[in-house]
C-alpha positions as CSV (number, residue, x, y, z in Angstrom):
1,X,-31.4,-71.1,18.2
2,X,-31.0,-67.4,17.1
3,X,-30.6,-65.3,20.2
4,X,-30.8,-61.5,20.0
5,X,-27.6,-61.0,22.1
6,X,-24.6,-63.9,22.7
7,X,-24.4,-65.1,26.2
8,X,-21.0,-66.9,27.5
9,X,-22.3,-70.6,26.1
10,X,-23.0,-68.9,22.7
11,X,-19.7,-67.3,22.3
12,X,-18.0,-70.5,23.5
13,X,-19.9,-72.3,20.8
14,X,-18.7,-69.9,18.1
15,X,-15.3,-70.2,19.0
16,X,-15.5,-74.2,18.9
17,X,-16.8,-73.9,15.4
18,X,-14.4,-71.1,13.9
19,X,-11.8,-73.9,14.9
20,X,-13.4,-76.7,13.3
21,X,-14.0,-74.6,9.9
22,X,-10.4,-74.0,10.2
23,X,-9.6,-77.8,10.5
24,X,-11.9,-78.7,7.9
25,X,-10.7,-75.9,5.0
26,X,-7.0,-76.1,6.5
27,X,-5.7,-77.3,3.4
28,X,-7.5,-75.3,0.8
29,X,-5.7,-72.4,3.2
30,X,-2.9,-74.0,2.2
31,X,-3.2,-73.9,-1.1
32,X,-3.5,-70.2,-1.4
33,X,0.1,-70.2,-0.5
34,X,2.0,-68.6,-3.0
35,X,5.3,-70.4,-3.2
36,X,4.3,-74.0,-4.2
37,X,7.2,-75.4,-1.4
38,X,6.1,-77.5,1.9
39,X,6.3,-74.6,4.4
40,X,4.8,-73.6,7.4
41,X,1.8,-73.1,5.7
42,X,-1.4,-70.5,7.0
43,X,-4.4,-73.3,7.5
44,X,-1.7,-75.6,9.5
45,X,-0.5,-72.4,11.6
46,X,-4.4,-70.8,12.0
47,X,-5.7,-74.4,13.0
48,X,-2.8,-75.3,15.4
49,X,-3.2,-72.0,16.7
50,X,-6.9,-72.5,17.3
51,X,-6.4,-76.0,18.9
52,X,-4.6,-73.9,21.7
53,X,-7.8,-72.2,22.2
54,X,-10.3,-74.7,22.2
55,X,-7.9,-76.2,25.0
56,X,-8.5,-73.3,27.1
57,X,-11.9,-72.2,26.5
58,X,-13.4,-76.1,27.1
59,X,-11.6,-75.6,30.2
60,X,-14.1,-73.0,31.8
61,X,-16.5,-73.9,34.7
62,X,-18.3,-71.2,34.5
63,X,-19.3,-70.1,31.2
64,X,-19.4,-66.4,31.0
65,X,-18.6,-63.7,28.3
66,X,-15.8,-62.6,30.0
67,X,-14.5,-65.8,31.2
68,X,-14.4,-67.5,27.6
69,X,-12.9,-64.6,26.1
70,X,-10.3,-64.5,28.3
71,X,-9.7,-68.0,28.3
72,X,-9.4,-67.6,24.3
73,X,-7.3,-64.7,24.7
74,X,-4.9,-66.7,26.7
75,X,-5.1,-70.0,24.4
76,X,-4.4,-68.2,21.4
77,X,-1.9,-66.2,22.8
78,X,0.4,-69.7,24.2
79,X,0.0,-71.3,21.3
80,X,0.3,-69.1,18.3
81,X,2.3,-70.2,15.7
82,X,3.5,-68.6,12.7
83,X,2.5,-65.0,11.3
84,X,-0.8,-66.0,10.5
85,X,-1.0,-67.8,14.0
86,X,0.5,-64.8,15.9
87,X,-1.7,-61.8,14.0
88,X,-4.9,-64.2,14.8
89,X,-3.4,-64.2,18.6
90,X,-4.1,-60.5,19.2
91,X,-7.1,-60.0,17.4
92,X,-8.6,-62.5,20.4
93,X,-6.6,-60.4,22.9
94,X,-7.8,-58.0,21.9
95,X,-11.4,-58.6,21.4
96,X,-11.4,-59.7,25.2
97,X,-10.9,-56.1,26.3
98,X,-14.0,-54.7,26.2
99,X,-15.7,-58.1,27.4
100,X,-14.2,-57.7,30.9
101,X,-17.0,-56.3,32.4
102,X,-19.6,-57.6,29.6
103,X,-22.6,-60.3,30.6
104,X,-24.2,-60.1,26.6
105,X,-22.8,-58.9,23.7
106,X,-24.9,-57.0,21.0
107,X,-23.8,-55.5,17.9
108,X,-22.2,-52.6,19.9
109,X,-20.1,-54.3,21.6
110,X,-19.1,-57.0,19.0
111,X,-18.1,-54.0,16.6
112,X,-16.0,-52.4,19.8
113,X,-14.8,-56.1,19.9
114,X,-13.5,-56.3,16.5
115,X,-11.7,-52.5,16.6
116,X,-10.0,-53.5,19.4
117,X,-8.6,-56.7,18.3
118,X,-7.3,-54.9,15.0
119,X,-5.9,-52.2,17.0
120,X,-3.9,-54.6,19.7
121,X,-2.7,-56.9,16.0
122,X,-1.4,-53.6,14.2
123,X,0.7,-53.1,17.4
124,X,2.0,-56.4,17.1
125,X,3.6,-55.9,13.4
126,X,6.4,-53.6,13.5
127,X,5.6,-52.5,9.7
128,X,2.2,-54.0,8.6
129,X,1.5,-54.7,5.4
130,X,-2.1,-53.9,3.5
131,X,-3.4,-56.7,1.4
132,X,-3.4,-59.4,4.3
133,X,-5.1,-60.6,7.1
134,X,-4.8,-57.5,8.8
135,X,-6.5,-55.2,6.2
136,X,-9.2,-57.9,6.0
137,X,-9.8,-57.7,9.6
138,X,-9.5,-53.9,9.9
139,X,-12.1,-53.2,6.9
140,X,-14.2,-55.8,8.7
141,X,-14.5,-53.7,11.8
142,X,-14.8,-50.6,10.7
143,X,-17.6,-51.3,8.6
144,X,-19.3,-53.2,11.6
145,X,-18.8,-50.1,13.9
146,X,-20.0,-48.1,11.2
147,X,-23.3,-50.6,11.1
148,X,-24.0,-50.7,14.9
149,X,-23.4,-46.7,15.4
150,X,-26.3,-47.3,12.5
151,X,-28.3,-49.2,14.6
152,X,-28.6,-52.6,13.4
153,X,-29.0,-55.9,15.4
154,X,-26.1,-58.6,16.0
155,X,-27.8,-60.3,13.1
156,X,-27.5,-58.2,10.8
157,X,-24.0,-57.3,12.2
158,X,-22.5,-60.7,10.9
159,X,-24.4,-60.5,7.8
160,X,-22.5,-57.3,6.8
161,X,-19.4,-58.9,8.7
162,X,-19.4,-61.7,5.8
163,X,-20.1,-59.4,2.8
164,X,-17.6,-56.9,3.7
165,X,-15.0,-59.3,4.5
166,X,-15.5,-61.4,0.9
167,X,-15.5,-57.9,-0.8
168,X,-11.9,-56.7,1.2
169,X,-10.9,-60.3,0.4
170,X,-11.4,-60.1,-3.3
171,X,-9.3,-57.4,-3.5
172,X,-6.5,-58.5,-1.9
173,X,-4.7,-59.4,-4.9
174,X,-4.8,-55.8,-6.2
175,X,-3.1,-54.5,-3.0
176,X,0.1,-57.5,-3.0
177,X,1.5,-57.7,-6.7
178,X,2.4,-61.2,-5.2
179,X,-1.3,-62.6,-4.8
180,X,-2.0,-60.9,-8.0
181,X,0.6,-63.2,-10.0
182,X,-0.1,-66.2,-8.5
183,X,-4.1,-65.7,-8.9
184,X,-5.3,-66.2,-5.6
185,X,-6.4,-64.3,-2.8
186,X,-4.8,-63.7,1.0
187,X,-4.5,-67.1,3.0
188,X,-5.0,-65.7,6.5
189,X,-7.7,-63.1,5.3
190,X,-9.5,-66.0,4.1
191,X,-8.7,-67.9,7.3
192,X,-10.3,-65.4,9.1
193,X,-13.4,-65.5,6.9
194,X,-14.1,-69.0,7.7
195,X,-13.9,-67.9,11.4
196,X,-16.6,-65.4,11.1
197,X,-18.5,-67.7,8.7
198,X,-18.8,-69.8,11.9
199,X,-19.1,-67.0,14.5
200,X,-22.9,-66.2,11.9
201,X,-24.4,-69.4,11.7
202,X,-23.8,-69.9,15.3
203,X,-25.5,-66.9,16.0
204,X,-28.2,-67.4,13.2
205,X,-29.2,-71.1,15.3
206,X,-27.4,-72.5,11.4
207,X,-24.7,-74.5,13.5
208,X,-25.1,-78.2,14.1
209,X,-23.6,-78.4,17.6
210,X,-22.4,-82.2,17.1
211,X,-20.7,-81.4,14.4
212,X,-18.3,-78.8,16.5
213,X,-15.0,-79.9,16.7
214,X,-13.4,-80.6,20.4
215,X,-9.7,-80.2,20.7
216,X,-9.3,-84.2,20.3
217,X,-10.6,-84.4,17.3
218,X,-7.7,-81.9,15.5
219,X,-5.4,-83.6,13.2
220,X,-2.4,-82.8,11.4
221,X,1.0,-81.6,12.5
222,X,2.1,-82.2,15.9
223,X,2.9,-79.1,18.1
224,X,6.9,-78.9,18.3
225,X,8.3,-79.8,21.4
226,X,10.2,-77.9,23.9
227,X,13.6,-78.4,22.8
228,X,16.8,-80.3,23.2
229,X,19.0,-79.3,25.6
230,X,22.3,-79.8,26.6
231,X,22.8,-81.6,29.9
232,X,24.2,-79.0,31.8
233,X,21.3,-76.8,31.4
234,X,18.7,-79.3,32.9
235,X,18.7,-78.3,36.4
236,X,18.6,-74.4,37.9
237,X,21.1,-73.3,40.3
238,X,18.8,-73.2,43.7
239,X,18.7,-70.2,45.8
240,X,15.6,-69.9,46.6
241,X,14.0,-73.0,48.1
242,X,10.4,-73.1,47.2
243,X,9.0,-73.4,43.4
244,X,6.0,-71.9,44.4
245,X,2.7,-71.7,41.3
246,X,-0.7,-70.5,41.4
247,X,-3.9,-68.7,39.6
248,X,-5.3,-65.6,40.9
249,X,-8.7,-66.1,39.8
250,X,-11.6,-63.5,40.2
251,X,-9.7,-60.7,40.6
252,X,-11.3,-57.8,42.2
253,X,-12.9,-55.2,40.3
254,X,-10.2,-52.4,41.5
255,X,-7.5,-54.3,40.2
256,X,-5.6,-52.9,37.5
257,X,-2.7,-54.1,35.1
258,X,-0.8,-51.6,37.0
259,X,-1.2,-53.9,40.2
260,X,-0.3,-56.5,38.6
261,X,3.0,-55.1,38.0
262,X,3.3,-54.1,41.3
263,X,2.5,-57.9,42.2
264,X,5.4,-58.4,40.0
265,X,8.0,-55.9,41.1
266,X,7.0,-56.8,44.6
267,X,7.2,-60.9,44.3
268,X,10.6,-59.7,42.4
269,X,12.1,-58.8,45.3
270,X,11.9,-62.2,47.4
271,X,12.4,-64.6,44.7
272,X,13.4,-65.2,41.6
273,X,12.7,-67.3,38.2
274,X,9.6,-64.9,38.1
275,X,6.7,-65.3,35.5
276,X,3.8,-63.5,36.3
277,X,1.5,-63.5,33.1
278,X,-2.6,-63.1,31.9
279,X,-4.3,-59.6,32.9
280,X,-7.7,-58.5,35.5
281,X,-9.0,-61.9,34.3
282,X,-6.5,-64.4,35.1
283,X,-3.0,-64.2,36.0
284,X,-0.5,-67.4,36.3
285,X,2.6,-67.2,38.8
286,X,5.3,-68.6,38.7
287,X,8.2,-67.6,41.6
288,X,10.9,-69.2,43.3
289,X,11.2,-68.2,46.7
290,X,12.4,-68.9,50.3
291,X,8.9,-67.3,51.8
292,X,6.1,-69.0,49.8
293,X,3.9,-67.5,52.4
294,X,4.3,-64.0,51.6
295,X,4.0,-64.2,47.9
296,X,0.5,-66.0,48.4
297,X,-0.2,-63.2,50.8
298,X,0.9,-60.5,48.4
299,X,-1.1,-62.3,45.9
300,X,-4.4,-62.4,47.9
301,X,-4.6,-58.7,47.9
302,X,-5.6,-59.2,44.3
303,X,-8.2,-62.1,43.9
304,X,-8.8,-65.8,44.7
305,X,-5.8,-68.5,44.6
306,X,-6.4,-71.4,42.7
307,X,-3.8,-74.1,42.1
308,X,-1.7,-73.6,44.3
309,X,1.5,-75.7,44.5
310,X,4.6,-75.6,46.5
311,X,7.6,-77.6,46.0
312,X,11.2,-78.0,48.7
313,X,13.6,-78.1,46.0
314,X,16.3,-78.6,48.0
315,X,14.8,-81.7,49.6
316,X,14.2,-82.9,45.7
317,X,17.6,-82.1,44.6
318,X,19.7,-81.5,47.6
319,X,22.5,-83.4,45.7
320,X,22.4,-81.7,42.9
321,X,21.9,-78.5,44.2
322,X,25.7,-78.7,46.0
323,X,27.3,-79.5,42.6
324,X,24.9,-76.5,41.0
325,X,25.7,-74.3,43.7
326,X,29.4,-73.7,42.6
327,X,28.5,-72.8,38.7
328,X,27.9,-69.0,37.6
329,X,24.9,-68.2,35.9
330,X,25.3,-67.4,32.3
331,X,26.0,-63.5,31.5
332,X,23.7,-64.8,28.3
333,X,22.7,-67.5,26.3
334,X,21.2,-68.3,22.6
335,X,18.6,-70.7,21.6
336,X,18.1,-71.4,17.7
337,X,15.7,-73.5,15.9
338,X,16.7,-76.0,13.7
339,X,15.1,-79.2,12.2
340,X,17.1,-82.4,11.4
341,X,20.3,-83.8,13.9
342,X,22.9,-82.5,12.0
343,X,22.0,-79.1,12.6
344,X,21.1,-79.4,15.9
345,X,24.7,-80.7,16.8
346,X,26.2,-78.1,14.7
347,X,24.8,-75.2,16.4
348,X,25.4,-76.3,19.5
349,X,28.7,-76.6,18.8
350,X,29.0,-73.4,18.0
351,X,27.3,-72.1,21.4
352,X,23.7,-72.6,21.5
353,X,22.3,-72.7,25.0
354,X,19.6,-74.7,23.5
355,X,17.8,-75.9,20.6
356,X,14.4,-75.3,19.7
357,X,13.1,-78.6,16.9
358,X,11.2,-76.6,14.1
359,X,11.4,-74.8,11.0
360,X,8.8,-75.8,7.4
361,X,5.8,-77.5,8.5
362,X,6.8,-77.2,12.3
363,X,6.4,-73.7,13.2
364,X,6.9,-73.5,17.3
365,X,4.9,-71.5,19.3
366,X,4.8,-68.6,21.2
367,X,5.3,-70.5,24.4
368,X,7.2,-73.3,23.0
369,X,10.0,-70.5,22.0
370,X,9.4,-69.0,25.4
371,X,10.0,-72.5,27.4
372,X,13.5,-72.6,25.8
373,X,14.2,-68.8,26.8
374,X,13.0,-69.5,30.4
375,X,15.4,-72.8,30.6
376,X,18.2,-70.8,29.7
377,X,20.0,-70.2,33.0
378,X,20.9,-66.6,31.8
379,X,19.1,-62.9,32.3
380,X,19.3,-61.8,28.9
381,X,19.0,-64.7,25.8
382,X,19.2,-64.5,21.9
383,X,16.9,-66.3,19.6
384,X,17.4,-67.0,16.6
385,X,14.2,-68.0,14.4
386,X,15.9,-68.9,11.3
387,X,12.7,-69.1,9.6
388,X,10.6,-65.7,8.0
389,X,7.4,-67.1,9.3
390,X,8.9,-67.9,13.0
391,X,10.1,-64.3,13.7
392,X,6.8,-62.7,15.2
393,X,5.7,-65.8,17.4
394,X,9.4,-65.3,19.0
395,X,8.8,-61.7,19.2
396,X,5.9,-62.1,21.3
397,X,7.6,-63.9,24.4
398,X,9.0,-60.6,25.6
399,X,5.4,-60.1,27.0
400,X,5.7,-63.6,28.6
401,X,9.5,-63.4,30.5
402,X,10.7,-61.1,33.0
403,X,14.5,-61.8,30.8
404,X,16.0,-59.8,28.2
405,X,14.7,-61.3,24.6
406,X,17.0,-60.5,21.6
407,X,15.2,-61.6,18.5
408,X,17.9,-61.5,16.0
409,X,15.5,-61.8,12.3
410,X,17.8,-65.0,11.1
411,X,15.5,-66.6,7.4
412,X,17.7,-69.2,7.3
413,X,20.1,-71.8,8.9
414,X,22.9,-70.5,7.1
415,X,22.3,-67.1,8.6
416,X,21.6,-68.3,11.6
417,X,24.7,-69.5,11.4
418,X,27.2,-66.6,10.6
419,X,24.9,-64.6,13.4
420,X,26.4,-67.7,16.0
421,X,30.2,-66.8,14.5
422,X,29.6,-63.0,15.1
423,X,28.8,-63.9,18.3
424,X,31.4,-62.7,21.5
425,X,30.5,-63.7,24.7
426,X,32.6,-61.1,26.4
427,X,30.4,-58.5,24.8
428,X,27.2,-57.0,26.2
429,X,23.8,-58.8,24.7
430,X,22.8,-55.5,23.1
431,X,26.0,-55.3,21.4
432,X,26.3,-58.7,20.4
433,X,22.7,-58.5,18.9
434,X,23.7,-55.2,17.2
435,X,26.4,-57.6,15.7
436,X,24.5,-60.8,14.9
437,X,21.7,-58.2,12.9
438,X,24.9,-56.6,11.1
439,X,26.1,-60.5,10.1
440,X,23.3,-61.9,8.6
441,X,23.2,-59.8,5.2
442,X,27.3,-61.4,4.3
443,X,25.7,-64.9,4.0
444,X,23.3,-66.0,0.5
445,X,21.1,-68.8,0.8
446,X,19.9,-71.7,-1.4
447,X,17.6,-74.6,-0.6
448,X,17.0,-77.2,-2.9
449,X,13.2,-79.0,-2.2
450,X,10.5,-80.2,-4.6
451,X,6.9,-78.5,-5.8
452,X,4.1,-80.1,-3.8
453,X,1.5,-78.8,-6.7
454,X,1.3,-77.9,-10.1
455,X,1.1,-74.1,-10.8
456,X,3.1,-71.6,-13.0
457,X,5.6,-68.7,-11.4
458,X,7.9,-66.1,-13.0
459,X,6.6,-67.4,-16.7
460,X,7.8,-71.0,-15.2
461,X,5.7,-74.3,-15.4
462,X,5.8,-76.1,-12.8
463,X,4.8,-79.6,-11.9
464,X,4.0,-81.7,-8.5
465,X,7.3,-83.3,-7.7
466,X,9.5,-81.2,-9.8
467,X,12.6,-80.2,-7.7
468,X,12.9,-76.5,-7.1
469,X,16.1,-74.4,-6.3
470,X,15.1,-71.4,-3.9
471,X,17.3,-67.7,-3.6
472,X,16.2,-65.0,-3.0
473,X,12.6,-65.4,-2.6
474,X,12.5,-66.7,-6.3
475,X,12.3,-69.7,-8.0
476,X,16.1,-69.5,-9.5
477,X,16.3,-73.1,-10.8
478,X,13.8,-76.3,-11.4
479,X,14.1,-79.5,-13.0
480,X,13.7,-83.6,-12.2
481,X,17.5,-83.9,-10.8
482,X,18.1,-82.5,-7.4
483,X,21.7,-82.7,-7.8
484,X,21.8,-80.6,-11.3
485,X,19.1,-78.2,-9.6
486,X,21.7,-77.8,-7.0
487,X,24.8,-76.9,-9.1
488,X,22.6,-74.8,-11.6
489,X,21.6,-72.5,-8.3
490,X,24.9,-72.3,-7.4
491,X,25.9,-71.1,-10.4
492,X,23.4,-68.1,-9.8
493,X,24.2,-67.6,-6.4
494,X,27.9,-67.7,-6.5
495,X,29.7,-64.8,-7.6
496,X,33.6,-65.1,-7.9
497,X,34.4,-61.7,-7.3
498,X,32.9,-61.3,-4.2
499,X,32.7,-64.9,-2.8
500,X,35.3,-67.6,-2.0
501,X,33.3,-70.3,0.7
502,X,30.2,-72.6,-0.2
503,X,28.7,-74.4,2.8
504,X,26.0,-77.5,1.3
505,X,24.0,-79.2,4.3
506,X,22.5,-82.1,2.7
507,X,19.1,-83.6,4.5
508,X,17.8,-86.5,5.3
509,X,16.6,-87.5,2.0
510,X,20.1,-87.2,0.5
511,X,22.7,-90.0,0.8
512,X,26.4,-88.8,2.4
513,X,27.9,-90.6,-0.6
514,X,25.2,-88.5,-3.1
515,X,26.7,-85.2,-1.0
516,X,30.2,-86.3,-1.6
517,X,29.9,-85.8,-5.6
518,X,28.3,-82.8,-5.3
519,X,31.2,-81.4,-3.3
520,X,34.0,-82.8,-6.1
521,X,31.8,-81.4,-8.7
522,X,31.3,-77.8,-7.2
523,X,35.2,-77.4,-6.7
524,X,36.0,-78.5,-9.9
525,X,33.4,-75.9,-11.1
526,X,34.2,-73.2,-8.4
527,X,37.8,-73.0,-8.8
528,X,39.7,-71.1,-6.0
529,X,36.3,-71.6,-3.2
530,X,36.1,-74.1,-0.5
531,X,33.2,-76.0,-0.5
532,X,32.4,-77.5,2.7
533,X,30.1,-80.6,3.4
534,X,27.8,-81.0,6.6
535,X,24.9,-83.7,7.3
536,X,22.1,-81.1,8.3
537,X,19.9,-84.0,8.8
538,X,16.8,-81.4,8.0
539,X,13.5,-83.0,6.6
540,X,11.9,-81.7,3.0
541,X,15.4,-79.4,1.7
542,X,17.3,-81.8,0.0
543,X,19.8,-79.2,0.4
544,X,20.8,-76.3,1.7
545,X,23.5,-73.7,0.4
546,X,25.5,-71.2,2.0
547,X,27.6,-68.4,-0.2
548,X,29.8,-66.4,1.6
């Protein structure tokens, strides 16, 4: 039913269907990508991010503007993934500010909605670039502030929100030469146009509610896990006795973000292992602490507790806790994310606190990434994203941890790799990041996958299945042999004057014994360099090649 302004259950029903027009077009999202490689693709990362907030907002009791905004706010926020994923996180964070105090929203406030979420994803990018979601979303609200200050109705708000978003959209390709080339349009701004499709036939009474989507009914890739640790790592040293977690919940209008960080600093000083996230909606704590009663009393000066739950660890783990009690706690610690065994063992060999499974296809999250920083016994911890489309979901968990985050902007495994080597732990984290940054431009990288589509790049045809040799951003080598792919990107890559090591990790698809006569072959070819061989284990790169 159309409704001149959007109550709680209406906005809670346009968020259920953005995410099942996501589901339902995820793959013709992820066909506008432009390299034709499995990757992390935008309608996987948008839907997967989405799934996190139909989790949260089917949650809600009571069904209120404010209440489901926050709650998508929050969802998005935990469970973005990728660039796509992350940008799409803030533009719901931000669209939940000026709900707080909102019972119904008309075309005013939506537009205000809309600015503010493009403001709060602008912040997010450290150098935003035009062409993408982000220009599609900006021209989007403008124009929709411009149209309320106008005085039109929320009707005729979403109306001009679709036909200034295909028009921005359309000329996407004129602003990134990239799009342009490959003859298609931005994936994420195109995401987001399927969202506000749904957001105006909800509003318009168009929706058919049994056909919305419930957080069940996603399919697709599975959310990466938490990480593999090493043993040591899997219990805390306990000084404080009580694990103590609860929700403020309807927190009193005076309450500020600034008393929420005085709920922190305060809640800091008798306890530690402190997470204290959310805003005046809802805020989640986390504290361990040998007075559980005073941080609940602290916390009732700002709201209603919720959930509370307090644990005697030393009762739990009173064993343990005498052979924990002896260790010293990490000066710092690195996690890295790496798909496939082999390269899970060989970065923990080389120091990682902790691995983090993901890479293509398996983008973590925002609070996957931030679960392995907080199990990282260790105030100040390194990640390494080793992926391009990783680097701002691991970005955003310095909102989430009261610990140093040192996001070190690794592309690859092999520079995630010479960053580990150019690691000292008798140096301060700051310097050692300064180093690890300074390391990762000695190393080139190949990778050695297949085409999963036809399509023509750099005056190349290419066909579905045809095996593909990556550097530097290009398409440097194709043809039907992985092997000869391999040794023909070498060949580009490898530069005798300047380079004298070549590092293959061969995946899971690739046989040791296959490996083995590519090694003999490249230093036969590459006289005077060591070639060394590793099993990386790592699904979809048949290989992947390090120059140094």
């Amino acid at each position: 039913m159309k409704e001149n302004k959007i109550d709680g259950a209406s906005l809670k029903e346009c968020i259920l269907a953005a995410a099942a027009a996501l589901e339902a077009n995820k793959k013709q999202l992820n066909d506008l990508n432009v390299f034709p490689v499995p990757d992390g693709d935008t309608g996987t990362n948008m839907s997967l991010t989405m799934k996190s907030v139909v989790k949260e907002v089917q949650a809600v009791t009571d069904i209120t503007v404010k209440n489901i905004s926050a709650a998508a706010a929050k969802g998005a926020l935990k469970g973005a993934r990728g660039n796509s994923g992350v940008i799409l996180s803030q533009l719901y964070r931000g669209f939940a500010v000026p709900l707080e105090k909102c019972e119904l929203i008309d075309s005013n406030t939506m537009a205000a909605a809309l600015r503010s979420g493009v403001d709060m994803a602008y912040k997010a990018v450290m150098k935003p670039k035009e062409g993408t979601i982000l220009t599609v979303a900006r021209v989007i609200a403008d124009t929709c502030v411009n149209a309320a200050r106008a005085g039109k109705d929320i009707y005729e708000l979403t109306d001009i929100m679709l036909s200034s978003g295909k028009a921005i959209l359309n000329k996407t390709p004129e602003m990134l030469p990239v799009l342009k080339k490959a003859g298609v349009v931005d994936a994420g701004g195109q995401g987001l146009l399927f969202i506000y499709t749904a957001y105006q036939r909800v509003i318009n009474g168009e929706y058919i509610p049994d056909e919305i989507m419930t957080a069940e009914s996603f399919e697709g890739s599975e959310p990466a896990g938490e990480g593999e640790w090493p043993a040591e790592n899997d219990l805390e040293n306990i000084t404080f006795a009580y694990c103590t977690e609860f929700f403020i919940e309807n927190l009193f209008d005076f309450v500020t973000e600034k008393d929420i960080d005085k709920l922190r600093r305060m809640l800091g000083n008798i306890g530690d292992s402190l997470v204290v996230v959310g805003d005046v909606n809802l805020v989640k704590v986390h504290v361990h602490t040998n007075t559980p009663g005073k941080a609940l009393q602290y916390a009732l000066q700002l709201g209603e507790l919720n959930g509370i739950k307090i644990e005697n660890m030393v009762i739990q783990h009173r064993e343990l806790m005498a052979a924990r009690q002896a260790e010293e706690q990490l000066p710092q610690g690195i996690v890295a994310v790496a798909a496939g065994k082999g390269l899970e063992e060989i970065f923990k060999d080389i120091g990682a606190s902790g691995i983090i499974p993901g890479g293509q296809t398996m983008n973590p999250s925002t609070e996957d990434i931030f679960n392995a920083v907080q199990k990282v016994p260790a105030k100040s911890v390194i990640v390494l994203p080793n992926n391009s489309n990783i680097f701002l979901a691991a970005q955003q968990v310095n909102e989430l941890t009261e610990k140093e985050v040192y996001v070190v902007p690794t592309k690859s495994i092999p520079q995630g790799i010479v960053a580990m080597l150019a690691y000292n732990p008798e140096h301060e984290a700051q310097e050692n990041f300064q180093d690890m940054c300074a390391a990762i431009d000695s190393v080139k990288t190949g990778q050695v996958t297949y085409a999963v589509r036809d399509t023509e790049m750099e005056n190349k045809i290419i066909k579905e299945g045809d095996i593909l040799g990556l550097y530097n951003g290009k398409i440097a080598a194709s043809g039907q042999d992985i092997d000869e792919t391999a040794f023909e990107l070498l060949q580009d890559m490898y530069d005798e004057k300047e380079n004298d090591l070549i590092t293959v990790y061969y995946g899971q698809d690739v046989s040791e014994e296959q490996a083995e006569k590519l090694r003999e072959r490249l230093e036969e070819q590459f006289d005077g360099a060591d070639v060394e061989l590793h099993n990386g284990g790592q699904p979809l790169y048949y290989y992947i090649l390090s120059v140094e």
